[in-house]
C-alpha positions as a LaTeX table, in Angstrom:
\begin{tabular}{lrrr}
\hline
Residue & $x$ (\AA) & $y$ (\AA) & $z$ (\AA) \\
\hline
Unk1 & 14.09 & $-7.66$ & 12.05 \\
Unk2 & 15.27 & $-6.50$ & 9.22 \\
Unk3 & 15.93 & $-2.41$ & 8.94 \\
Unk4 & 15.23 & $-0.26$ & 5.94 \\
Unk5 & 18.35 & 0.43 & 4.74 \\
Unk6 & 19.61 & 3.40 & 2.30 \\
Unk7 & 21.98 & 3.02 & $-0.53$ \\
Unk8 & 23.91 & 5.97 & $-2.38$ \\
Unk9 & 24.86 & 6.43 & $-5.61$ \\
Unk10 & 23.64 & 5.85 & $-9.17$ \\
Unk11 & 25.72 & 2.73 & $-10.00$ \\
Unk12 & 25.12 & 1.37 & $-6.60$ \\
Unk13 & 21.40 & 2.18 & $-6.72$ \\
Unk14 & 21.45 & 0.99 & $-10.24$ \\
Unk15 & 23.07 & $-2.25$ & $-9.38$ \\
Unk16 & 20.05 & $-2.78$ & $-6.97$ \\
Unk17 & 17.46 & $-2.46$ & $-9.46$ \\
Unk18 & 19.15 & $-4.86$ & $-12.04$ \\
Unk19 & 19.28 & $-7.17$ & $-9.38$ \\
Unk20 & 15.62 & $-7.37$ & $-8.37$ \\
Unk21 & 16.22 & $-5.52$ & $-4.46$ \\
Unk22 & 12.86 & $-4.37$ & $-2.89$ \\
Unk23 & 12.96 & $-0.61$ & $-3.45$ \\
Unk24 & 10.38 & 1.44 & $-1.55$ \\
Unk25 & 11.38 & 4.71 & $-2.68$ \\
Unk26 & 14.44 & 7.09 & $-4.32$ \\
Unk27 & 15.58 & 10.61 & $-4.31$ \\
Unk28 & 17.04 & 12.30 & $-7.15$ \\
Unk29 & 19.07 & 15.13 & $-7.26$ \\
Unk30 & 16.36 & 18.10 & $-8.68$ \\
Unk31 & 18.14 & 19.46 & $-12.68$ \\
Unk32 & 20.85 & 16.53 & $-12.43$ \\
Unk33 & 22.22 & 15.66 & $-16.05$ \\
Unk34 & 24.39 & 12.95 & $-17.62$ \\
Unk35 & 24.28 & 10.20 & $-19.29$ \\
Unk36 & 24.55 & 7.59 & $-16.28$ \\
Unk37 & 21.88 & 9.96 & $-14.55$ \\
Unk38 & 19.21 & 9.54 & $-17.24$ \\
Unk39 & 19.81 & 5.68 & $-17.65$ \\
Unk40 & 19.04 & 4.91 & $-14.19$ \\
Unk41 & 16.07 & 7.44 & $-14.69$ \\
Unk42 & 14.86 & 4.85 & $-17.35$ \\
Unk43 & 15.58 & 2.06 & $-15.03$ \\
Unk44 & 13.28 & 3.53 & $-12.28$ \\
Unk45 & 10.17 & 3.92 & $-14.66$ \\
Unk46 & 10.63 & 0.49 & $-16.12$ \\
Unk47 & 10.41 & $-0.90$ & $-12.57$ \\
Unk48 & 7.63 & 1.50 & $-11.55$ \\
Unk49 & 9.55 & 2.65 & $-8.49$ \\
Unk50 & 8.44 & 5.33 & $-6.68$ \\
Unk51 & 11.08 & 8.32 & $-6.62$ \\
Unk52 & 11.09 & 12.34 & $-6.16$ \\
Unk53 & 13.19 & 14.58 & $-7.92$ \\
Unk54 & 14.62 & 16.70 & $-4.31$ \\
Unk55 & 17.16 & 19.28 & $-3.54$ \\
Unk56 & 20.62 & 18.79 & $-2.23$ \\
Unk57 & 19.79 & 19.76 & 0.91 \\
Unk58 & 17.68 & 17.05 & 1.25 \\
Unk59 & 19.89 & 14.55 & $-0.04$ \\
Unk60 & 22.68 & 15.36 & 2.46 \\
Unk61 & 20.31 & 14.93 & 5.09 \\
Unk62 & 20.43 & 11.18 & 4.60 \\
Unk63 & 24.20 & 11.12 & 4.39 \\
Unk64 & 27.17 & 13.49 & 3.34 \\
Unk65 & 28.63 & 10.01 & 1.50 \\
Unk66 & 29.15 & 11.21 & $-2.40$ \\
Unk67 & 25.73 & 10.01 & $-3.02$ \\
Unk68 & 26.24 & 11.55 & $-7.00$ \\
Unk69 & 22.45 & 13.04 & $-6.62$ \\
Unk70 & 21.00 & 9.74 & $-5.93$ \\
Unk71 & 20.00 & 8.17 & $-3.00$ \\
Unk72 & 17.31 & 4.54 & $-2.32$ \\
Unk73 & 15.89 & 3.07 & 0.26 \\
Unk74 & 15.22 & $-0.94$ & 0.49 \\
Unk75 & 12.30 & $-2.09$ & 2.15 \\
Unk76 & 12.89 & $-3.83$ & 5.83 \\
Unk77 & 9.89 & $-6.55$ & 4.10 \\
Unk78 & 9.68 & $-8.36$ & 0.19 \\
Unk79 & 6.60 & $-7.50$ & $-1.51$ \\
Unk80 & 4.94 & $-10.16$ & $-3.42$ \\
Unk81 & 3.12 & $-10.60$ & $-6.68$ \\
Unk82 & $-0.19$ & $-10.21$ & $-6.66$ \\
Unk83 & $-1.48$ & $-12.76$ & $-9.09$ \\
Unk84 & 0.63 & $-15.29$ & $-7.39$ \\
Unk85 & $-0.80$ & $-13.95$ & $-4.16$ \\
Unk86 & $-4.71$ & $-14.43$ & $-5.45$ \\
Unk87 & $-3.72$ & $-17.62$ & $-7.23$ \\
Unk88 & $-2.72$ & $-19.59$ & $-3.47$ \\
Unk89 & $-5.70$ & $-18.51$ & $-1.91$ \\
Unk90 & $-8.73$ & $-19.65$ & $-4.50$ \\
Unk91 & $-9.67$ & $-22.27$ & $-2.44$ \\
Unk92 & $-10.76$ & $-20.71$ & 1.15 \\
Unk93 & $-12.57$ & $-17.29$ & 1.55 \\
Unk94 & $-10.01$ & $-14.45$ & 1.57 \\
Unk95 & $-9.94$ & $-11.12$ & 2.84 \\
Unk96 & $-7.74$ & $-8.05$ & 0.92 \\
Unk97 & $-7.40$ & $-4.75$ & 1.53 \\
Unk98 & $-6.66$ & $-2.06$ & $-1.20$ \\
Unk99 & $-5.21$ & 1.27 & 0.64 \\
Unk100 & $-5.69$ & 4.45 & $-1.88$ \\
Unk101 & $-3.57$ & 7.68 & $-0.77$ \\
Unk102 & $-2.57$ & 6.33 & 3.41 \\
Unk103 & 0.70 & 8.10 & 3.04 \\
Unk104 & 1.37 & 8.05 & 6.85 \\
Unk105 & 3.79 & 5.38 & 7.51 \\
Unk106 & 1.78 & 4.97 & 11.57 \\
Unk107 & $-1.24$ & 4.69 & 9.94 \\
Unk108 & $-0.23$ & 1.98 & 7.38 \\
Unk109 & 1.56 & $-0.20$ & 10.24 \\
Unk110 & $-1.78$ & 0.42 & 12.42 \\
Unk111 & $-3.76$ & $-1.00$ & 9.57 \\
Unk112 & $-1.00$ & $-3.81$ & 8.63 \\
Unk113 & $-1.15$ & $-4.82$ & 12.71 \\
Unk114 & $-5.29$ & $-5.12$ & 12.36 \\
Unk115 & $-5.12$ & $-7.31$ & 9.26 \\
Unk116 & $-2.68$ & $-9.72$ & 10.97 \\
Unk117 & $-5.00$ & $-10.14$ & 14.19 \\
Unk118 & $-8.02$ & $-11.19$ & 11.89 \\
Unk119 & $-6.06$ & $-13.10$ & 8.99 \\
Unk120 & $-6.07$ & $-10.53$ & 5.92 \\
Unk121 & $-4.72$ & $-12.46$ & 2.79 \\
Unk122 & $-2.68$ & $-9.74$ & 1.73 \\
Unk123 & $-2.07$ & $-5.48$ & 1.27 \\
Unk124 & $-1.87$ & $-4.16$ & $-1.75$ \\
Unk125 & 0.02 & $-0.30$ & $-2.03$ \\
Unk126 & 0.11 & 2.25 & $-4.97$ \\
Unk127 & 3.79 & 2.40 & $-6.19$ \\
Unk128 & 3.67 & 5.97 & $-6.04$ \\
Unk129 & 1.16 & 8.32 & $-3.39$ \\
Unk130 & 1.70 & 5.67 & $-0.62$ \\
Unk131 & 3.41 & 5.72 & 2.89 \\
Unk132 & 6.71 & 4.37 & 3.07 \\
Unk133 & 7.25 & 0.56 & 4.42 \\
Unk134 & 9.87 & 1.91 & 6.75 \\
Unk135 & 10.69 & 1.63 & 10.81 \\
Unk136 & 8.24 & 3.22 & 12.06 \\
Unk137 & 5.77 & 1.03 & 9.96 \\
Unk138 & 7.24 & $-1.86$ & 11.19 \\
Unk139 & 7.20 & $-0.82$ & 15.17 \\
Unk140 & 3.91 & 0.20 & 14.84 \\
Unk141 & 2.51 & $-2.92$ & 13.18 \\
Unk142 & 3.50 & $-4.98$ & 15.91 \\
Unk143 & 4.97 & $-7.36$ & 13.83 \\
Unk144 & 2.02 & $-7.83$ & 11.71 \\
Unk145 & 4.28 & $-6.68$ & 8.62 \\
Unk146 & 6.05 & $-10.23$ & 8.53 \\
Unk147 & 2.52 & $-11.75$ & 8.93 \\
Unk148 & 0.74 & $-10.39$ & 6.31 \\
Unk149 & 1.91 & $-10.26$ & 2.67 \\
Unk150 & 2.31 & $-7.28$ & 1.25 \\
Unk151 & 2.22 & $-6.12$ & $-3.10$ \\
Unk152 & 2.73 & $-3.14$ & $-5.07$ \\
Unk153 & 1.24 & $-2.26$ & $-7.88$ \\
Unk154 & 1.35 & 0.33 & $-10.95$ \\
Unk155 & $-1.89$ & 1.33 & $-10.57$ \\
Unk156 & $-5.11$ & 0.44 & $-8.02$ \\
Unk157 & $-7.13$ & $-0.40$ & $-11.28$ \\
Unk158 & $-5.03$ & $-2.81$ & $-12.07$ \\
Unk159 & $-5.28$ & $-4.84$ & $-8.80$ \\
Unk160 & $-9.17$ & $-4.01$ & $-9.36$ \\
Unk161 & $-9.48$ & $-5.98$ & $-12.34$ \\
Unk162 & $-7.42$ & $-9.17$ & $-11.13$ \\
Unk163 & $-9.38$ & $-9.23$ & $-8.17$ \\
Unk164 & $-12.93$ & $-9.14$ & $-10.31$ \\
Unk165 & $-11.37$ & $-11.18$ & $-12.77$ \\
Unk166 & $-11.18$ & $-14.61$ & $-9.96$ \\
Unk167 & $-14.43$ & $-13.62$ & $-8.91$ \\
Unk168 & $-12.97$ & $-11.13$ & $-5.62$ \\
Unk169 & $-15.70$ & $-9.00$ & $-4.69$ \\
Unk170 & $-14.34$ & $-5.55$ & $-4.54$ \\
Unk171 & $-15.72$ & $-3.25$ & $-1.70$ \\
Unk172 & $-15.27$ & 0.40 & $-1.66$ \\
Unk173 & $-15.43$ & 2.12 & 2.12 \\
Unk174 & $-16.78$ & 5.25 & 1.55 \\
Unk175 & $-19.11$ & 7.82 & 3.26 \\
Unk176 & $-20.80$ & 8.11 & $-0.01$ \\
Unk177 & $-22.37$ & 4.86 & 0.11 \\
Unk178 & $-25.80$ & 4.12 & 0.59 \\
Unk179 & $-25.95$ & 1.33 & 2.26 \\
Unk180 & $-24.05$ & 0.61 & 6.19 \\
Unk181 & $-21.14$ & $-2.13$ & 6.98 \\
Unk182 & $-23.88$ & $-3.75$ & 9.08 \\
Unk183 & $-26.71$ & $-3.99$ & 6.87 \\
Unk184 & $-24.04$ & $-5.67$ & 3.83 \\
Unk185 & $-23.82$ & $-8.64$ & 3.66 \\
Unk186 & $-20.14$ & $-9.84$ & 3.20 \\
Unk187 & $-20.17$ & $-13.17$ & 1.53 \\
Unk188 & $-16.99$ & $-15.00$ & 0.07 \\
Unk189 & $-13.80$ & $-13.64$ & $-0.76$ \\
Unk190 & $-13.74$ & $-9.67$ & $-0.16$ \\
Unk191 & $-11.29$ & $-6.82$ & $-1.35$ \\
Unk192 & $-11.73$ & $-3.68$ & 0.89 \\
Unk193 & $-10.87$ & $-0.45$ & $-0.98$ \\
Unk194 & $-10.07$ & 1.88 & 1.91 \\
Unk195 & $-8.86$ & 6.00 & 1.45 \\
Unk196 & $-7.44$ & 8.56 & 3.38 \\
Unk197 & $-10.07$ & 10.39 & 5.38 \\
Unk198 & $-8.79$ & 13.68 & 3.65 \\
Unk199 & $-9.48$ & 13.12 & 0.38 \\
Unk200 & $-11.45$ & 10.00 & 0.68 \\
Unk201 & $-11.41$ & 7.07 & $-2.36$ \\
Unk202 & $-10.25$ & 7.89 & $-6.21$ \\
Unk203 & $-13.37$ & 8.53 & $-8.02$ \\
Unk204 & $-12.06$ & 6.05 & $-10.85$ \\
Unk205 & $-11.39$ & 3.26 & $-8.21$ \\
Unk206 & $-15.18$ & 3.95 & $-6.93$ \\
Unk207 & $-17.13$ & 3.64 & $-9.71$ \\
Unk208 & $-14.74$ & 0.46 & $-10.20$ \\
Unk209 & $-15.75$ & $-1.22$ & $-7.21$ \\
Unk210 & $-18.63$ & $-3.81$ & $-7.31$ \\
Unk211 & $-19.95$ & $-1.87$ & $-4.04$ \\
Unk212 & $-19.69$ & 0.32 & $-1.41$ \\
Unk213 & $-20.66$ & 0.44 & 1.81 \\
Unk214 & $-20.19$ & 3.29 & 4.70 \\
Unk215 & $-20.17$ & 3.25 & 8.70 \\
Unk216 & $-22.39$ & 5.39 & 10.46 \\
Unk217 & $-21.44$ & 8.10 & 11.80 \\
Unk218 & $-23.14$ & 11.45 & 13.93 \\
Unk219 & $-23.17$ & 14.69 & 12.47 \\
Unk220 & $-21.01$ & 16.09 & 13.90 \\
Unk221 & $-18.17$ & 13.90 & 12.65 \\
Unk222 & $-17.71$ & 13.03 & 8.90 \\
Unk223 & $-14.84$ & 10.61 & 8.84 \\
Unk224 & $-12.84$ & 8.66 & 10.84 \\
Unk225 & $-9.42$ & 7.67 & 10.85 \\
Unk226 & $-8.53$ & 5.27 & 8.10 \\
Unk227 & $-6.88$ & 2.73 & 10.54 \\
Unk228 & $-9.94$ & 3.00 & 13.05 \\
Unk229 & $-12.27$ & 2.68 & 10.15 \\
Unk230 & $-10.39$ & $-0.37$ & 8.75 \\
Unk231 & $-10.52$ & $-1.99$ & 12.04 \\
Unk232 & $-14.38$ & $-1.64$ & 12.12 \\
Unk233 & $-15.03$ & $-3.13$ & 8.87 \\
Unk234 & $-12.40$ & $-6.41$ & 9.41 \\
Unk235 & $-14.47$ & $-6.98$ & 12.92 \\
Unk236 & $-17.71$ & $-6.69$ & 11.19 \\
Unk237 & $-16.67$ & $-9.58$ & 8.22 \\
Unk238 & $-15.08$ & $-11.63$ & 10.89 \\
Unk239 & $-18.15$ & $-11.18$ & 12.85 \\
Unk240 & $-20.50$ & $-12.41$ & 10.42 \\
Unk241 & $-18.25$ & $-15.09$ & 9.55 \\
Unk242 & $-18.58$ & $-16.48$ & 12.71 \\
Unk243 & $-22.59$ & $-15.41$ & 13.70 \\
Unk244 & $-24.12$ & $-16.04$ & 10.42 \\
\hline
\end{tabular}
């Protein structure tokens, strides 16, 4: 397996950009200046990493190496493209999940770990607002993560279009929906828009979606976990696959 690995420095992280490394996130130093500073600043919105401007204190709790106010992580997995990713799998019904705001890294590898087990086409993550593909991801997706492809993207809406674009119906999970998971019928190839059961599914990315659909629930209870609830809704396509 491989492990997420840090890197230090701005030429070093720089040097990692230029040459195309899987990036999940960086740390800058919080008021840094220069002129090196600034150009890998440009660098990391070209490339649409994700990044936080920190304190030093949290740098050095990654390493005391001269880390110049910078400091990356590489991803233990390579993400893919997602047009390439649609573009292999026209031909057979497909399964994709969209995951809006799942920032905890247990939670992703939970949901990574279902998709395996039923044969989801592919994950695609926020650049920024998403959990990190790290360790702990990896553990807890029992090895789904080298199973399962995953993509980045700019922006949700983005993937949104592509997928409506080859014909993908796009399903949003959502409490708000009228109709239930097991009244909808889920015909050809699917993309599952799943949120965090705090703040639920971008309003932009809902009235986006071709539909919605919601699991019941009791009362006393108004959402679920998102890995739970994402498990649900892959057993109820696979089990109309196989029953209809």
């Amino acid at each position: 397996m491989k492990e997420a690995q840090e890197i230090y420095g701005i030429r070093a992280i720089m040097e990692a950009i230029i040459q195309d490394k899987t990036i999940d996130k960086i740390w800058l130093l919080k008021g840094q200046q220069g002129h090196l500073f600034k150009q890998l600043e440009q660098k990391i919105h070209e490339k649409g990493i994700s990044f936080s401007y920190v304190p030093v204190e949290r740098l050095e709790r990654f390493s005391h190496q001269n880390h110049q106010g910078a400091v990356a992580r590489i991803a233990p997995v390579n993400f893919v493209a997602l047009e390439e990713l649609i573009e292999n799998n026209l031909t057979q019904k497909s399964v994709y999940l969209l995951l809006d705001g799942i920032t905890d890294a247990r939670n992703l590898g939970a949901i990574i770990r279902t998709a395996a087990a039923v044969g989801v086409k592919g994950i695609v993550l926020p650049q920024t607002g998403s959990a990190p593909v790290n360790a702990d991801t990896v553990k807890t997706s029992a090895g789904g993560i080298f199973s399962v492809p995953l993509v980045k993207v700019n922006h949700l809406k983005d993937a949104l279009f592509l997928f409506q674009a080859h014909d993908i119906k796009t399903v949003a999970v959502s409490e708000k929906a009228e109709k239930t998971a097991y009244e909808y019928p889920f015909e050809g190839s699917l993309a599952f828009i799943l949120g965090a059961e705090d703040k639920g599914i971008q309003k932009g990315l809902l009235n986006m979606a071709d539909d919605s659909v919601k699991l019941p629930m009791n009362d006393q209870m108004d959402s679920l976990n998102v890995s739970v609830a994402c498990g649900i809704m892959l057993y109820e396509v696979k089990r109309q696959q196989f029953y209809r």
